[in-house]
Wavefront OBJ file of the C-alpha trace (Angstrom):
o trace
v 107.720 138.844 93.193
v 104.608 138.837 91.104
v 104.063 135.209 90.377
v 101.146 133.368 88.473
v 100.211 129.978 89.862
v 98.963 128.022 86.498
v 95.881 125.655 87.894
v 93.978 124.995 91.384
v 93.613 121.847 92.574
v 96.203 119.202 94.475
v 99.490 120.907 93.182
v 98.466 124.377 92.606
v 96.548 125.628 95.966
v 99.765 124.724 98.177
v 102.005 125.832 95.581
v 99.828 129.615 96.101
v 99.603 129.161 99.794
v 103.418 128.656 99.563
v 104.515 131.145 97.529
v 101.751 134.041 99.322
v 103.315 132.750 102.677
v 106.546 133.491 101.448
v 105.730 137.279 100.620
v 105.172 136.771 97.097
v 101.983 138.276 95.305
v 100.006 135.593 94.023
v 97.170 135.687 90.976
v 96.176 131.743 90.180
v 94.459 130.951 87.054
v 92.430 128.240 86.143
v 90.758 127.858 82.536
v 87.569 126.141 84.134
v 85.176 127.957 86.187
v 82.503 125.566 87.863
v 81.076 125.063 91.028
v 84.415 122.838 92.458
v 86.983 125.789 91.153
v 84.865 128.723 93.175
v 84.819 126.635 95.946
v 88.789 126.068 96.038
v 89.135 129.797 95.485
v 86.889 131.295 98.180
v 89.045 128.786 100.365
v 92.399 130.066 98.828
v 91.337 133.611 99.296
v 89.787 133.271 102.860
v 93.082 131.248 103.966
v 95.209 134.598 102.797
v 92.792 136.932 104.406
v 92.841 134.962 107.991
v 97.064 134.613 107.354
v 97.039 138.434 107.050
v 95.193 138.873 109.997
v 97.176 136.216 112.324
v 100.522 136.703 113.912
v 101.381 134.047 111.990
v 101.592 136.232 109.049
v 103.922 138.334 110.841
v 102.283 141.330 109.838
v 102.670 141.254 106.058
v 99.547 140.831 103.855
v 99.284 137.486 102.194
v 98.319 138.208 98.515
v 96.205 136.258 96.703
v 94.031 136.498 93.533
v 92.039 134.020 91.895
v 91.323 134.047 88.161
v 88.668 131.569 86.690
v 87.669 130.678 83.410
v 90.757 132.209 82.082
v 94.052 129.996 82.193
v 95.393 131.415 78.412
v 96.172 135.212 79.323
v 99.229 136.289 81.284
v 98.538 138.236 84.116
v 100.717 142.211 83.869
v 103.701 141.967 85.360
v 104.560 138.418 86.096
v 107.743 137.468 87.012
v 107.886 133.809 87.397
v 104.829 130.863 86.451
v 104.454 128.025 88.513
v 102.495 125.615 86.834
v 100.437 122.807 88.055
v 101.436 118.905 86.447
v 98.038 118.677 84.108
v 98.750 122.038 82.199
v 100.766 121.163 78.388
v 103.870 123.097 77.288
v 101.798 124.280 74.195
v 99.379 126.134 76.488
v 98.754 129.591 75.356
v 100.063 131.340 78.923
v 103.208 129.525 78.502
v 104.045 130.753 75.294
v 103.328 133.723 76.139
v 105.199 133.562 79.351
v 108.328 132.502 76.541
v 107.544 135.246 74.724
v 108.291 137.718 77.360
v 111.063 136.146 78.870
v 109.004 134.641 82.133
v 110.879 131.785 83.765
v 107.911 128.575 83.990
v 108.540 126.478 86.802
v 106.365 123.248 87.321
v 105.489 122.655 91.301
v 108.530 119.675 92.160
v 110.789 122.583 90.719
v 109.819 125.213 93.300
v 109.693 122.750 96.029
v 113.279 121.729 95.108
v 114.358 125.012 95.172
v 112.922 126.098 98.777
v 114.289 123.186 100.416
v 115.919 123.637 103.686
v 113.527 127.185 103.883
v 112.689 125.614 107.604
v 115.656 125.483 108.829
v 118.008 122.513 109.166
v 119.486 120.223 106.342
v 117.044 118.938 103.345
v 116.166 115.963 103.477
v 117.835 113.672 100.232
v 115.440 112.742 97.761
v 114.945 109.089 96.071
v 113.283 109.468 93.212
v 111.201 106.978 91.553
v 109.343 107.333 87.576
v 108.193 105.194 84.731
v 105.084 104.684 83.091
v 103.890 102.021 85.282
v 104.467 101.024 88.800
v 105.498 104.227 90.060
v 103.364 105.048 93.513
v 103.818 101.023 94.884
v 107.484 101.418 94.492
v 107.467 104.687 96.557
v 106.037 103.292 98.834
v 107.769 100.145 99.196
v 110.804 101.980 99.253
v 109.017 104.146 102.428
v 108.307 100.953 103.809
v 111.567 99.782 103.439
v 113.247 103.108 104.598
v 111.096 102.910 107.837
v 112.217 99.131 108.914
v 115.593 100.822 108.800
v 114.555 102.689 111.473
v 114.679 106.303 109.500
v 111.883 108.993 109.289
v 110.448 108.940 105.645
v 107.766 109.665 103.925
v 106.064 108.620 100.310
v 105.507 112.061 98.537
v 105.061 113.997 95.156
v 102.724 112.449 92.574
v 101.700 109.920 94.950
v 99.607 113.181 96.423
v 101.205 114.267 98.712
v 102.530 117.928 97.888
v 105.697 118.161 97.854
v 105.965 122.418 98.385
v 104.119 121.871 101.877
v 106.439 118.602 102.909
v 109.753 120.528 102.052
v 108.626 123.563 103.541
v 107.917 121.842 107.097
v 110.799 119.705 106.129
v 109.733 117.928 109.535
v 107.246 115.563 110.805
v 104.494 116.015 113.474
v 106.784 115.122 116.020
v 109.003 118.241 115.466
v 111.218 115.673 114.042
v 112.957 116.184 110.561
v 113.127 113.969 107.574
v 116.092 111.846 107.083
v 115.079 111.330 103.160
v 112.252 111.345 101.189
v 110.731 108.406 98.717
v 109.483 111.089 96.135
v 107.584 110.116 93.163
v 108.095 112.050 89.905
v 105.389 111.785 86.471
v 106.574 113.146 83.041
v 104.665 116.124 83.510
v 106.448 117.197 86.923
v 110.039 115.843 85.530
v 109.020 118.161 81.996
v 109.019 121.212 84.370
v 111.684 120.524 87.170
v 115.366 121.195 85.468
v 116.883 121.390 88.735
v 116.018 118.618 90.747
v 119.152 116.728 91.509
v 118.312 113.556 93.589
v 120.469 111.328 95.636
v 119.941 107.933 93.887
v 117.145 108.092 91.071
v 114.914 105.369 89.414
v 113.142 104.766 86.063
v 111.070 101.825 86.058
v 109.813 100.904 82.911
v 108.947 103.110 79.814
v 105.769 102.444 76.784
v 103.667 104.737 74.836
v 102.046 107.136 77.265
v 101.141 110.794 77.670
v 102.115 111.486 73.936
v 99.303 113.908 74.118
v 101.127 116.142 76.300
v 104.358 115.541 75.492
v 104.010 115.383 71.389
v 106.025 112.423 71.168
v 107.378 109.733 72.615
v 110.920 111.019 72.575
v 109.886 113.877 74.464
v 108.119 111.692 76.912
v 111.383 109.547 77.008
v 113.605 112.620 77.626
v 110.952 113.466 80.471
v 111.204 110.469 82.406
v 115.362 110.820 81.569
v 115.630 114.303 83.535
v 114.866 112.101 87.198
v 118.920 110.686 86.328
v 120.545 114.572 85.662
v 122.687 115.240 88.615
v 122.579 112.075 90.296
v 124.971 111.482 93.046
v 124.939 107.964 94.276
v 122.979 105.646 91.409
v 120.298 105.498 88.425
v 118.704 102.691 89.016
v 117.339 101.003 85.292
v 115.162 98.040 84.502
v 117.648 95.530 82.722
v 114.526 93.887 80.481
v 113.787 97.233 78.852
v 116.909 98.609 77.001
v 115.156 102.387 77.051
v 115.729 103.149 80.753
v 119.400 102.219 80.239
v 119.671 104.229 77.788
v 118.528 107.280 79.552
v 121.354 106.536 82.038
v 123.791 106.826 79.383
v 122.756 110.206 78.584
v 122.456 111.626 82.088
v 125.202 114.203 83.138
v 125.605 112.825 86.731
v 128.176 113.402 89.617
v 131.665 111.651 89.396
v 131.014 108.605 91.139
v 127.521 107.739 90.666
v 126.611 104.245 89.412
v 124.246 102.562 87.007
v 122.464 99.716 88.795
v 120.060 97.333 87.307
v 117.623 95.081 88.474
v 116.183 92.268 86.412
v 113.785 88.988 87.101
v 116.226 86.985 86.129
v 120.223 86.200 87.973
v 121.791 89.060 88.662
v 125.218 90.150 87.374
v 127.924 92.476 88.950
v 125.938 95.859 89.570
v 122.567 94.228 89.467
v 119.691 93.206 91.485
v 118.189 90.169 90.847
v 116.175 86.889 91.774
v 117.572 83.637 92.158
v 115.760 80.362 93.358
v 112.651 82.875 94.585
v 115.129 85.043 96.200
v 115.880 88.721 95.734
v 119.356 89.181 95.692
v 122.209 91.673 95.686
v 124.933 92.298 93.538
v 125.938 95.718 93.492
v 125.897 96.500 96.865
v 128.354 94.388 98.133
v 131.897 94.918 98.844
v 133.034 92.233 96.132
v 129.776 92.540 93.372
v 131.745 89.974 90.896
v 132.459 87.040 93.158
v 129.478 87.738 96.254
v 125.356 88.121 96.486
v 123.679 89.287 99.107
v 120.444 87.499 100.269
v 117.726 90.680 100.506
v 114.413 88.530 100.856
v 112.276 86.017 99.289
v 109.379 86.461 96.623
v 106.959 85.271 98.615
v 107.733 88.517 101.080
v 106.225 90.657 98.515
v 102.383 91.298 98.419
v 101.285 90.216 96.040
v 104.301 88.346 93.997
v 103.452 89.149 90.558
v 106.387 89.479 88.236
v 105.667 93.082 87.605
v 105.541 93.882 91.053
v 108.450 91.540 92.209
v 110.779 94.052 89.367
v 108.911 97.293 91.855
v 110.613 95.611 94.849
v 113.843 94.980 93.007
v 113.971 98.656 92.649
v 112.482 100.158 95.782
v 115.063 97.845 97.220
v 117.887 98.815 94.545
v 117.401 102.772 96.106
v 117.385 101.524 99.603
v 120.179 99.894 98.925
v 122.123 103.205 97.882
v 120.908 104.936 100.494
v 122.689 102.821 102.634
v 120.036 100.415 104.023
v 120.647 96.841 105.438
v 119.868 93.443 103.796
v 117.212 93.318 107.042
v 115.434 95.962 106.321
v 114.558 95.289 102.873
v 113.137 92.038 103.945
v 110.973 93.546 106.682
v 109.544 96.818 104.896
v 108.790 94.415 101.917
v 107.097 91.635 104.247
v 105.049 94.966 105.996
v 103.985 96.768 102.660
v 100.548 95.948 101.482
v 99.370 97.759 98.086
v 96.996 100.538 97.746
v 93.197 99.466 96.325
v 92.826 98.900 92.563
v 96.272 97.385 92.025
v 96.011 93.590 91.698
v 94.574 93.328 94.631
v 91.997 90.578 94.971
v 88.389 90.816 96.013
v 87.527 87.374 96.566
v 87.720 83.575 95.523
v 83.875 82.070 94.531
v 83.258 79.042 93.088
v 86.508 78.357 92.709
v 87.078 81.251 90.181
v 89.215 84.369 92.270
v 88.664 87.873 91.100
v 91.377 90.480 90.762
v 90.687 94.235 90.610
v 93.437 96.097 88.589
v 91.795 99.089 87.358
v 94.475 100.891 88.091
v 96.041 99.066 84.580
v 94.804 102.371 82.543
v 97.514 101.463 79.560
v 98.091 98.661 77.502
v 101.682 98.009 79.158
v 100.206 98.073 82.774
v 97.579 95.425 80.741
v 100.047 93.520 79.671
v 101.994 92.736 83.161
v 98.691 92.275 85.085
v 97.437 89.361 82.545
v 100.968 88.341 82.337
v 100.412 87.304 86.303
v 97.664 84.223 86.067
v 97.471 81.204 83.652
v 94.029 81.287 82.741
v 91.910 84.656 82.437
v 88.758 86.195 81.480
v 89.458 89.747 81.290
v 87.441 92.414 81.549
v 88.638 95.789 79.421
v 87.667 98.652 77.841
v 87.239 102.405 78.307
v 89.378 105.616 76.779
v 92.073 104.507 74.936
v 93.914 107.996 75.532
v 95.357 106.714 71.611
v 96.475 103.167 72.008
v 96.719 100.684 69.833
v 96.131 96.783 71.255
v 97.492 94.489 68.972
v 100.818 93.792 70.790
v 99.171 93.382 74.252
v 96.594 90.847 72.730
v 99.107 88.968 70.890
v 101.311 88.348 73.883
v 98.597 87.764 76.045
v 95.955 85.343 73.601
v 97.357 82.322 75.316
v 96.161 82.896 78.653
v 92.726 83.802 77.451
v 89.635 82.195 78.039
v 87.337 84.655 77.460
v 86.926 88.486 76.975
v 83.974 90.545 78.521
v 84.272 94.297 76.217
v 83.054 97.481 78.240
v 83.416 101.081 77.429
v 83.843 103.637 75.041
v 86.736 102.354 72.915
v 85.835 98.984 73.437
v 85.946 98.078 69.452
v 89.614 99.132 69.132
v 90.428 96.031 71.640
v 87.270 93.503 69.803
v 89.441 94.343 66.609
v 92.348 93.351 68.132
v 91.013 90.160 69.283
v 89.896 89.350 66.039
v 93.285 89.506 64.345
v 95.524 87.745 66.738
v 92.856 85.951 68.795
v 89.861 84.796 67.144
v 89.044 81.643 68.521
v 88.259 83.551 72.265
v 84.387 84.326 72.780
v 83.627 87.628 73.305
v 81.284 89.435 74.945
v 80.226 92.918 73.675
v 78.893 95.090 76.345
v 77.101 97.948 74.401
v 77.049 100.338 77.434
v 78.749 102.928 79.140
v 76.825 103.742 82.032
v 78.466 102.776 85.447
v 76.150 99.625 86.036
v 77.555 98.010 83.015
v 80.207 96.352 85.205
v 77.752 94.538 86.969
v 76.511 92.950 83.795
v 80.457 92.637 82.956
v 81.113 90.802 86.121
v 77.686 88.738 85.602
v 79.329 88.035 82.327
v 82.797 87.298 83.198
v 81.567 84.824 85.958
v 79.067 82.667 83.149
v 82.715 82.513 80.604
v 84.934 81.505 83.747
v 85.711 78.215 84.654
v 87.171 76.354 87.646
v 90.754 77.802 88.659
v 90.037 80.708 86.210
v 90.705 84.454 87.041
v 88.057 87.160 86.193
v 90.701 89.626 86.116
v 89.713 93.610 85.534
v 92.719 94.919 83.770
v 91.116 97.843 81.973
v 94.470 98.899 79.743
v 92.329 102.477 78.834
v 91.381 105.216 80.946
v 87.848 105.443 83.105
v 86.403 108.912 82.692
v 83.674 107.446 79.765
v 82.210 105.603 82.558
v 83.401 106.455 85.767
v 85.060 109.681 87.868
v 88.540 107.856 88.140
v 90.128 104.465 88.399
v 89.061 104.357 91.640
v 85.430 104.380 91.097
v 85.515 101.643 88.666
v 87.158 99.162 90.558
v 85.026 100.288 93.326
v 82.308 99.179 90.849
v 83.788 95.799 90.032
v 84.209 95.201 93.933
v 80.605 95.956 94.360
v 79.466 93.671 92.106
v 81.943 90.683 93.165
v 80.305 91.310 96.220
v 76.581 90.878 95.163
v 78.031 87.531 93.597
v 79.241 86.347 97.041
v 76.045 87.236 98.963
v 73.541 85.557 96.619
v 75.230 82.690 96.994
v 76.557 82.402 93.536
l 1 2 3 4 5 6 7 8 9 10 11 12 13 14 15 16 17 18 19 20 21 22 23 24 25 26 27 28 29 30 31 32 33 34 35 36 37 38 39 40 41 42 43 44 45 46 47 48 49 50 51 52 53 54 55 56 57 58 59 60 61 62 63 64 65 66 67 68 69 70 71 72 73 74 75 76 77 78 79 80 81 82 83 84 85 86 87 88 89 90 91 92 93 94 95 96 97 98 99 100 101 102 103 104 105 106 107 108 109 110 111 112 113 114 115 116 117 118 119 120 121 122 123 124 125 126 127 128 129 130 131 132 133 134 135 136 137 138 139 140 141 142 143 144 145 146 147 148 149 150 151 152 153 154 155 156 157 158 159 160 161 162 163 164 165 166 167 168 169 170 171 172 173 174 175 176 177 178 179 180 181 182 183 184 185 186 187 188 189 190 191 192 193 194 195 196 197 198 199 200 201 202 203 204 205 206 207 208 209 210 211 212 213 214 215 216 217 218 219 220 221 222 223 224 225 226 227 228 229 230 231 232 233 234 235 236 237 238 239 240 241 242 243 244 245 246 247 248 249 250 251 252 253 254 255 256 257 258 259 260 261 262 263 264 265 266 267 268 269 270 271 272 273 274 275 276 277 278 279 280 281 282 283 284 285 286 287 288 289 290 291 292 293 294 295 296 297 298 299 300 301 302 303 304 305 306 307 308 309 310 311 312 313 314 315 316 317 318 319 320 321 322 323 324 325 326 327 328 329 330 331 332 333 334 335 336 337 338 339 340 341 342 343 344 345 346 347 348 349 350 351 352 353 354 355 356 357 358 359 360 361 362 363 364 365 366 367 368 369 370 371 372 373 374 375 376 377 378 379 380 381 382 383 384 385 386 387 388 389 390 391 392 393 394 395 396 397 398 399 400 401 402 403 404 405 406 407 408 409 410 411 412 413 414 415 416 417 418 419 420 421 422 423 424 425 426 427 428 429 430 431 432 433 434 435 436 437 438 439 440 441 442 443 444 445 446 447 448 449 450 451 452 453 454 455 456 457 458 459 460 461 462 463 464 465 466 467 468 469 470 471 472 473 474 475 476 477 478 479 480 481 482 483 484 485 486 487
């Protein structure tokens, strides 16, 4: 087949390498055409020559054309488009792919379709979306998976790529997968009608994306297509009536059950906490008269209520999979979260500092600040289109003080002003990377005894910094000039 990969980068280089390996002829094209995208395609293109040359390409030519600095034309004679997550429906090569009847596939779609390619039975996927909390339930649910003694791994959006695990479909022990813990975003569920997975999870669901998707309907119905063709259960968060909803709607095999988790007692089909422990109720043999004990809260790392309702559901999908009570326990207790997500950087002076950056929305805002008592928060950046009213109203209460940063910074100093006047606020009228030194210099003057200088961003980083990463990279750095002069 002719075939045009749509985008370099994480997704789209395996998805080429893939498709070329199969015996497919390959042209990739990519709208931008710097110094990172030539790099990427002189790899691309001397990986296909060396492949043609090996015995492991069997003899047959591995074809592969890169195409830069135009990503709106369709290449002659294309047969099928796999596009990489980043790329909108609306883009020009896809409607002109519709126009001449060219199937678009995004890259979870052709990895779900050459499962089993390496011989051997697929591995089952458990599937795991939502606007927030998405890559620390994958991989508490790998955790989890792997204290039950089976081979896992955390893939998809979490970056690993999917095409290259499914067509190993093994480990490097020559071992294969028993299931996967596969995380899905809008943008690869948008693109992936056929993906049917074993037990499926949405977490939570607020304004996001609505750039790419037009709406938030169409972002809803996005995150909805992880629950089509369900077998065992579609997991939903009980607090937030939408993901129910979208298990309503979802054509699923006979059978397959709607679980729920919630922060509260569980009922019958539910997953729960009672007296600071996480509890049972749909797997059970009698769900309306017995609980099963699965761990305590303070197993979880670290026990914030948003991230206690991630363990409810990593556990929820373990749980359908089959897993014992045990095991949940012990892959929660051995889980520790990836940088930038609550995780704190140190206690001085009696004040403890908590990196979130990785809070790039108003609703992953709003659970991080919901997690301490008393708070001087440091926000600001892209607000991708948010509004902040809600989050500052719910949140005014545990405010102390405010410390502004960032491009967009006045849509959030507005906010303030309507629905929380009375906290000072500091105005940071800068949006080179060393502001958050002066932010944390800032934060640390406003904060008192017991207090938490908590960076909770709720906007995007790329005003100020190259990702999420980088900027909490930058409030660590400066917590750590704090510490060593002794403040």
């Amino acid at each position: 087949m002719r075939i045009t990969v749509a985008g370099l980068g994480v997704s789209g280089v395996p998805a080429a390498r893939a498709l070329a390996g199969l015996g497919a002829r390959v042209t990739v094209v990519n709208s931008s055409d710097g110094e990172r995208e030539r790099a990427q395609a002189a790899e691309l293109e001397q990986w296909a020559a060396a492949r043609s040359a090996s015995r492991e390409g069997g003899g047959r030519r591995a074809d592969v054309t890169v195409r830069l600095g135009d990503g709106e034309t369709l290449p002659e004679g294309t047969e099928l488009v796999v596009t990489t997550p980043g790329w909108k429906p609306t883009s020009p090569l896809f409607l002109a792919a519709e126009r001449a009847g060219v199937p678009v596939w995004g890259d979870v779609e052709l990895a779900w379709r050459l499962r089993g390619r390496a011989g051997g039975k697929a591995a089952p996927w458990l599937a795991v979306t939502g606007t927030n909390g998405k890559t620390t339930t994958v991989r508490m649910l790998a955790s989890i998976l792997t204290a039950a003694g089976l081979r896992t791994a955390a893939v998809g959006n979490i970056g690993v790529p999917l095409v290259d695990v499914v067509l190993g479909e093994g480990r490097e022990d020559g071992t294969s997968y028993d299931v996967l813990a596969v995380e899905l975003s809008s943008y690869q569920l948008h693109w992936a009608p056929s993906v049917r997975a074993h037990s499926a999870a949405v977490l939570n669901l607020a304004p996001d994306h609505l750039d790419w998707h037009g709406s938030m309907e169409a972002y809803a119905a996005a995150k909805g297509r992880i629950y089509e063709g369900n077998t065992v259960a579609c997991v939903y968060n009980a607090a937030d009536p939408v993901t129910e909803d979208l298990v309503r709607a979802a054509d699923v095999e006979e059978g397959c059950r709607a679980i729920g988790f919630t922060l509260g007692a569980p009922g019958p089909s539910q997953l729960g906490v009672v007296d600071g422990i996480l509890v049972d109720r749909a797997f059970v043999e009698n769900r309306h008269r017995q609980a099963q004990e699965l761990a305590e809260v303070s197993d979880i790392t670290p026990a914030a209520p948003h991230n206690i309702a991630n363990a409810l559901a990593a556990a929820a999908l373990a749980r359908a999979f089959g897993v014992p009570a045990t095991a949940v326990r012990d892959g929660l207790r051995a889980f520790h979260p990836d940088e930038h997500r609550i995780q704190h950087i140190a206690d001085i002076a009696g004040v403890s500092y908590i990196d979130d950056s990785k809070a790039t929305n108003t609703h992953a805002a709003e659970a991080s600040l919901a997690a301490y008592e008393h708070i001087v928060w440091i926000a600001g950046g892209l607000a991708k289109g948010a509004t902040f009213d809600e989050l500052v109203q719910k949140s005014a209460e545990r405010l102390r003080a405010v410390v502004l940063i960032g491009a967009d910074r006045a849509l959030i100093r507005e906010a303030l002003v309507r629905h929380a006047p009375d906290v000072p606020v500091v105005d940071l009228d800068r949006t080179d990377t060393g502001a958050m030194s002066e932010a944390v210099r800032e934060a640390t003057r406003l904060a008192e005894t017991g207090d938490t200088v908590l960076l909770a961003p709720a906007c995007a980083s790329m005003d100020m910094f190259v990702n999420y990463n980088k900027r909490g990279d930058a409030f660590a750095d400066a917590v750590g000039e704090l510490a060593a002069n002794g403040h």
